[in-house]
N, C-alpha and C positions, 0 to 999 in steps of 0.2 A: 774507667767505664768501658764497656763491654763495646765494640761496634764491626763486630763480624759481618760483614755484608754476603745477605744471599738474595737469589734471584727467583720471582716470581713472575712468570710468563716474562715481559719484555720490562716489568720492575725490579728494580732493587731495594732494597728493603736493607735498614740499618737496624740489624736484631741488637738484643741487650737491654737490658731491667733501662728505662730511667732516657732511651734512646734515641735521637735524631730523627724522627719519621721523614727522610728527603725533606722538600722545603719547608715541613714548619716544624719548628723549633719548638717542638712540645717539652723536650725535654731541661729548659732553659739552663743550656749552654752559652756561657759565654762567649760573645762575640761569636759566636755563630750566624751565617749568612743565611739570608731565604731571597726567592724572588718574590716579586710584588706580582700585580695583576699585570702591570705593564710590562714585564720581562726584566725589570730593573733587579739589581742585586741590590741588598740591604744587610747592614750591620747591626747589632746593638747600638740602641738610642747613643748619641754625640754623648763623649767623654766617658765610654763605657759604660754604660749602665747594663747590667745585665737583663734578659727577658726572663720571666717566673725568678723563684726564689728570692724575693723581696724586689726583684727587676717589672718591669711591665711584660706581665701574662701576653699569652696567645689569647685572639680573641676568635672564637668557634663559633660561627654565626648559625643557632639551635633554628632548624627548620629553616637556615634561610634570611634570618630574623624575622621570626614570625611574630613581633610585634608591631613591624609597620608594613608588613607586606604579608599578602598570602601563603600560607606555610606551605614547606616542601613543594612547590611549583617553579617551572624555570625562571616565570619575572622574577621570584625572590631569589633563585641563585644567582639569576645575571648581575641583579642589583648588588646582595651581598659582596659580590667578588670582584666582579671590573667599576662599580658604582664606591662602593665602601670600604672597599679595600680589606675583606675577612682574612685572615691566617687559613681559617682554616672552615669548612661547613657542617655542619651535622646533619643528616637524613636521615630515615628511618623507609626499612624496606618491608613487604609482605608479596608474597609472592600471587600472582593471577591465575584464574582457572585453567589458564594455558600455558603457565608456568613460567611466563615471563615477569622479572623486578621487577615490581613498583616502587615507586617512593610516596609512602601515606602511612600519616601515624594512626590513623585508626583503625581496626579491624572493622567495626559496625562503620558503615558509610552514614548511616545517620542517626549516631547514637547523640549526638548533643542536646543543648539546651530540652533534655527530656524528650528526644526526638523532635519537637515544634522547629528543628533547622539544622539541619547533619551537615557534616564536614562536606559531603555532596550531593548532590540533588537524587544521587539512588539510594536505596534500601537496600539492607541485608549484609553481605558480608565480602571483602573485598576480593575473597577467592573463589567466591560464584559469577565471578565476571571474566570475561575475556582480558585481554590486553586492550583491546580496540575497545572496549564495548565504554573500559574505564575512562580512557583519554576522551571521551566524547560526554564526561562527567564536567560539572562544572564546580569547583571548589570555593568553596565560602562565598558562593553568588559574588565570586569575583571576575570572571570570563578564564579566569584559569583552568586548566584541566588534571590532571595526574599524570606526571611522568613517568616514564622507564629510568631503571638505574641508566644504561648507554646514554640516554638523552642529556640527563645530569651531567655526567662525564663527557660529552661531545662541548659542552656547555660553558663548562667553566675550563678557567686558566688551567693548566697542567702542574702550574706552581702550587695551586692549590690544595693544601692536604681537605681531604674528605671524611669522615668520622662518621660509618656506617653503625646505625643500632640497627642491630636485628630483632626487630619489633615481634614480628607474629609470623609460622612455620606453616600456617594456613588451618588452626583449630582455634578451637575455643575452650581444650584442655589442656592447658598450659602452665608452667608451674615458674612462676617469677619470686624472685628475696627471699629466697631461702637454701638450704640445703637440701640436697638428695638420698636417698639410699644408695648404694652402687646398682641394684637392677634395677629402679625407675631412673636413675641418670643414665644408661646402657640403652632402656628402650625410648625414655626419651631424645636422647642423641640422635638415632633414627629418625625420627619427626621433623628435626632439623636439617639432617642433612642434605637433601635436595634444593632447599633453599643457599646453603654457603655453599654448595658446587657450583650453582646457577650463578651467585655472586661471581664468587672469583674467576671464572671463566668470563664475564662480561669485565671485569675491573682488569685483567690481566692483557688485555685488551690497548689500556691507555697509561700516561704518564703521571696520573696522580696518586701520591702516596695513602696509602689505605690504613684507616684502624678501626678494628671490629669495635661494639659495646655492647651489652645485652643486661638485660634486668635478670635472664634467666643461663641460670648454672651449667643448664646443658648444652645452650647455644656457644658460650665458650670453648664448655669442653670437647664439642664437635667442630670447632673452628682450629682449636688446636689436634686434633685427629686426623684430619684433611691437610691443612698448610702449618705444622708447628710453626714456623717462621714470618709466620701473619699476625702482627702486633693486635695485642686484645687490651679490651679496658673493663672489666667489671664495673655495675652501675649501681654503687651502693642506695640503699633505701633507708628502712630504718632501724637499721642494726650497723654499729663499725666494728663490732667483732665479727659478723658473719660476713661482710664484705671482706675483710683482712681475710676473713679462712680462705674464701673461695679468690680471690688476688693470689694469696702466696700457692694456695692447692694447685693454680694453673701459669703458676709465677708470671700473672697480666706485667705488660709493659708499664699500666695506665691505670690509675685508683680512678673511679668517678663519682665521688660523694654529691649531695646536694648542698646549696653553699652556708645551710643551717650548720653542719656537721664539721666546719673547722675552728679548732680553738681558738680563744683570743681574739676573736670576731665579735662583735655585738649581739649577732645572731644565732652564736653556738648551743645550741638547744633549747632556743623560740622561736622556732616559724613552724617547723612540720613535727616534731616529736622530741623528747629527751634524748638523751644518748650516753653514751660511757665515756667515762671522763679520757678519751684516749685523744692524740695530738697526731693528725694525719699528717702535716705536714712535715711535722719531726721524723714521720713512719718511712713519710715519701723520701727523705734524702738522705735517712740511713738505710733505706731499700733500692734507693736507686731509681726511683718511680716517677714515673709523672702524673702530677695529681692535675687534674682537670674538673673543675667544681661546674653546677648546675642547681638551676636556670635564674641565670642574672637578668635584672630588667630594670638596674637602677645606678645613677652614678656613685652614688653614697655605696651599695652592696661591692661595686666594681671596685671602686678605692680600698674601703677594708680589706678587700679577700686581697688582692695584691698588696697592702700592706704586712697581709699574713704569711704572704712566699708563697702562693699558689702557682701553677705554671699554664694554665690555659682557665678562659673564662669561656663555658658555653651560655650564653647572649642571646636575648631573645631585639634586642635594640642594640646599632652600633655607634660608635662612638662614645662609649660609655666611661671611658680612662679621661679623668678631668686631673690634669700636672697642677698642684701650685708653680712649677720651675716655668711655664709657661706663662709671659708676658703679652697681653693686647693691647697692643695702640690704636686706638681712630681720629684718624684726621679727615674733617668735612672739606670739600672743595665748595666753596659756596655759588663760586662761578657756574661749576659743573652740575650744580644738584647732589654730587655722587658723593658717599661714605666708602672710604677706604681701609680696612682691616690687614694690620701688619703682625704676624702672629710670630714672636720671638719666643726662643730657648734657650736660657741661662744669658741670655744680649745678642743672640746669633739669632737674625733674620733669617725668618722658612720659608717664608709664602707671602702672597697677596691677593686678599680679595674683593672684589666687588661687588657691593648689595646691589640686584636687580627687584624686578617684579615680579621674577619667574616660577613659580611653586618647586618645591623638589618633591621628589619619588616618594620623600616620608613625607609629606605633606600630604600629598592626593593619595597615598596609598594607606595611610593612617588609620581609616575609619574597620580595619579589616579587624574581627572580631570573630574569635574560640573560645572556649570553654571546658571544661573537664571532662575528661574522658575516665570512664572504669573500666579497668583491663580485666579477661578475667584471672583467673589464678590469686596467688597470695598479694600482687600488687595493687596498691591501690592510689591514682593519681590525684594528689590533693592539688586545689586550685592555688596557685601563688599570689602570695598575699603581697606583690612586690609592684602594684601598678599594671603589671601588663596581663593581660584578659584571656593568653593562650595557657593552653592545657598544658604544665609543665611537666609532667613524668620525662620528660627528655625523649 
């Protein structure tokens, strides 16, 4: 495996098909180290067990987990990351009318529920607003607001890999899951570029490892233009041949199928459309790739896909990896009132914990509720039929 290291702004970057993005371990290498939110170093799970390839995936916390917190806001990153302990985050950025990142997946601020409740309390389009004008939006009638990519990145651990989709260039002519011509891929590349300049000069900035994703062919091909050495993921939809063209056409580091689309799943083409009888994951480790499936929102989906060798799971809810190898003892102190929870692996004591009164973060943050989004161009975001209520186009 390839792992020529080059340097971006004050980053380094571990280029090659299939490769190490700094601490997370997208590429599920063995015994490979990452740090935690705490600064701690970590191995592959006790007695080796590798992460991805039949190992326990990366877990990419989509928006944030925007199943039990307000998507792409900083409560959900702080939560994600120092609270939950993510590998890794996914946001999605569009640029402001003053040219400052945001992070928001929708272009319409309140395209939802048929307009009767938008992602935020303004109308119209995310790049008729200032920077300021947005942060003083408030997001899913949570108290949240819209951040700047810097804010994100000030934000979370440094350990943190981050998994930027480049959402929207600031139009509404846009052409996502498909292929191009070579002169509308040329002039659309243009339309993007001011956005991944804007990026990478704000990411270049801090210490977390970066990977592009885009629904649209040109966003890639302009990301590789500016920084070839800035790891990309294509975001397959509903084709695995024309994701494969446009992966291998711009040799992405990273496949990102939705988690319909891997063989040998239960799910392999019944949730969102059919597909060709083709084996991603087999594709991913004679190419050297790292596949990273979307949008999980169930323990059963998270089991299979990593039973299938995937290498990262983008997650709309965490803690979704249920081990049978994991053991629970409870013993009552009847003196004390207190239940005690002793969580073993393979007979090796991890932890211990104590049932209080206390509500947690998913608890009280639970009730937070999205819905589907239509992008325009060729894509089109179907609702998941997975339990969890957010807009999954990733």
């Amino acid at each position: 495996m390839s792992r020529d290291t080059h340097e971006f702004g004050r980053r380094s970057f571990v280029a090659g098909t299939g490769a190490l993005l700094g601490a997370s371990s997208l590429g599920g290498v063995a015994g490979a180290t990452h740090d935690g939110a705490d600064g701690t170093d970590s191995e592959s799970d006790e007695g080796g067990t590798e992460r991805g390839w039949g190992g326990h995936p990366e877990i990419i916390a989509h928006r944030g987990f925007a199943g039990v917190y307000p998507e792409n806001t900083l409560g959900a990153f702080g939560r994600a990351t120092w609270g939950d302990g993510a590998d890794m985050i996914e946001i999605d950025v569009i640029p402001s009318k003053d040219g400052e990142v945001m992070v928001i997946h929708d272009p319409d601020l309140s395209s939802r529920d048929e307009g009767t409740r938008g992602l935020t309390d303004l109308d119209g389009y995310v790049w008729e607003y200032t920077a300021e004008e947005l942060q003083e939006a408030n997001v899913l009638q949570s108290g949240e607001t819209v951040p700047t990519l810097g804010e994100v990145l000030d934000l979370v651990p440094d350990s943190v890999g981050v998994n930027v989709e480049f959402k929207n260039p600031d139009t509404t002519d846009i052409v996502t899951s498909g292929r191009l011509s070579e002169e509308e891929l040329a002039e659309r590349m243009e339309t993007w570029r001011p956005l991944t300049e804007r990026v990478f000069e704000v990411a270049s900035r801090y210490e977390n490892e970066i990977l592009v994703s885009s629904f649209a062919e040109a966003a890639i091909a302009v990301v590789r233009d500016v920084d070839p050495d800035v790891p990309v993921a294509y975001l397959f939809f509903d084709s695995i041949e024309t994701g494969l063209e446009i992966t291998r056409e711009y040799d992405c580091e990273a496949m990102h199928p939705p988690y319909d689309m891997i063989k040998g799943t239960p799910f392999f083409g019944n949730v969102y459309s059919s597909y060709e009888d083709i084996d991603l994951v087999e594709i991913a480790r004679e190419e050297d790739r790292t596949l990273n499936v979307w949008t999980i929102g169930t323990w059963y989906q998270a089991e299979q896909l990593a039973a299938a060798g995937v290498d990262g799971l983008i997650a709309d809810y965490p803690n979704l990896l249920w081990s049978g190898n994991d053991e629970m003892e409870w013993e009552r102190d009847d003196s004390e009132g207190e239940t005690t929870a002793t969580e073993t692996e393979s007979g090796t004591e991890t932890g211990t914990e104590t049932e209080t009164e206390t509500e947690t973060p998913a608890e009280t943050e639970s009730s937070t509720e999205t819905t589907a989004a239509t992008e325009t161009g060729t894509e089109t975001e179907t609702p998941t039929p997975t339990g969890t209520e957010t807009d999954d186009g990733n």
